[in-house]
N, C-alpha and C positions, 0 to 999 in steps of 0.2 A: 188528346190522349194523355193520358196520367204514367208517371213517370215508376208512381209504389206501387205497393202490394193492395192499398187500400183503395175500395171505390164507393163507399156508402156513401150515398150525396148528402145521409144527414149528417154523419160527422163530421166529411169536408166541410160543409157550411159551417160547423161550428168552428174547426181546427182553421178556416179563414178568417173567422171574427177572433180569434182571440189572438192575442200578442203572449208578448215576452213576459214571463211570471202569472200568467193566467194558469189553471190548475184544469186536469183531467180525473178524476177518479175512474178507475176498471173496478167495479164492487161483485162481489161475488155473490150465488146464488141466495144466502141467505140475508146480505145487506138490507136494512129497510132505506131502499132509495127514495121512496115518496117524501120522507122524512126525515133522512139525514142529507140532503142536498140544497143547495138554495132551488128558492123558486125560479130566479132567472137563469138555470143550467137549462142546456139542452139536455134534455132525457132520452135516450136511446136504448131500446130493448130487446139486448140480442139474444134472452133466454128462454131460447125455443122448447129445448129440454132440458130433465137434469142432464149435464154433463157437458152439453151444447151452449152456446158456443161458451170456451173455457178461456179463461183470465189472460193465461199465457197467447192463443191465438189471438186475441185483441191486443196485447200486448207486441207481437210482433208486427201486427199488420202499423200499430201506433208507431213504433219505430222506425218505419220503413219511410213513413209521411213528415214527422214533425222533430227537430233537435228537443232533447229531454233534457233539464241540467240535474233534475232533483226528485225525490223519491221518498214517500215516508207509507212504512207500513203499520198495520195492526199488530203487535205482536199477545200472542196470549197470556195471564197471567201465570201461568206453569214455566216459565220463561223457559219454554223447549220451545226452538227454532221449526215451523213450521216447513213441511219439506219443498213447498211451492216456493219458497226463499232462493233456494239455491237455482231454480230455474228464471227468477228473476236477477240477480247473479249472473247468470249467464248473459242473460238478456240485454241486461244495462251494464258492462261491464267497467264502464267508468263514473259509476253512481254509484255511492257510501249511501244506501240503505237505512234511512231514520226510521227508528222503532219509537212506536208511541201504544198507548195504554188507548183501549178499545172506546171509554168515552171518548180523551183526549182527539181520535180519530174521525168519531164522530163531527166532535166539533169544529175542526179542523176541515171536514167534507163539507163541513154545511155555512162554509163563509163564501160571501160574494166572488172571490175569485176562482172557483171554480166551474166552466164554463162547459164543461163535456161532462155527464155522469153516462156513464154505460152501465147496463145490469149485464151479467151474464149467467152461464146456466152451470158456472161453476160449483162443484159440491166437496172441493177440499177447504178446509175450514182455516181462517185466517190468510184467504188470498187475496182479501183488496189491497187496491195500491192507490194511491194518490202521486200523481206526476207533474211536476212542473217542468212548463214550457221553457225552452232556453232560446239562445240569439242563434240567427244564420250568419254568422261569418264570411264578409265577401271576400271573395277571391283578390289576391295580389294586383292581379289586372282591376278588377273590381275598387281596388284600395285607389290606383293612381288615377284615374280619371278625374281631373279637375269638377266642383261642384257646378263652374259658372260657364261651363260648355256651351 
């Protein structure tokens, strides 16, 4: 039995292959995922419809599953803060939010350490997100158990 919110066997599989500093993109409905992801990402496509399933519900169910240390967005060149920002904001409240320029994002989605790309059927514009994976922290008890038990 599973402990989050999350149960898609394909993204478990992927969120178990990858480690510490491996990348997740959430890309939004009009992202060209064929082509700005590596070829060795898992591809997972949850955009059933427009509006379905939305950035933020991927996003929460992610949070639930895996520690996030980092976070870099799209930002548009109108440098007016897109309003899906502050609900990421919410979301990650201990992640400084890296703004990067829509190529730069691009290419930043489409390196090797990127191991989850999700589409979704998001249709607010500038809601991808790129996530890095951070460390589980063990527990105090966890800390003092000798290695060579």
């Amino acid at each position: 039995m599973l402990y989050s919110t999350l149960t898609h066997p394909n993204i478990l599989r992927a969120l178990a292959a990858a480690g510490h500093g491996s990348q997740i993109l959430i890309a939004d409905g009009n992202y060209p995922l064929a082509t700005q992801t590596p070829s060795t990402a898992e591809r997972v496509y949850l955009n059933l419809a427009p509006g379905l399933v939305s950035v933020t519900d991927i996003l929460k169910a992610l949070v639930s599953a895996v520690p996030l240390e980092a976070a870099i967005v799209m930002h548009p060149d109108t440098g007016i803060e897109p309003t899906i920002f502050a609900e990421f904001h919410s979301l990650l409240p201990h992640i400084v939010l890296e703004e990067t320029e829509r190529f730069n994002f691009y290419r930043l989605a489409s390196k090797g350490d990127v191991t989850l790309a999700i589409a979704s059927g998001e249709q607010r514009l500038y809601a991808n997100i790129l996530l890095t994976i951070g460390v589980v922290t063990p527990s105090p008890t966890e800390s003092a158990i000798p290695a060579n038990r």
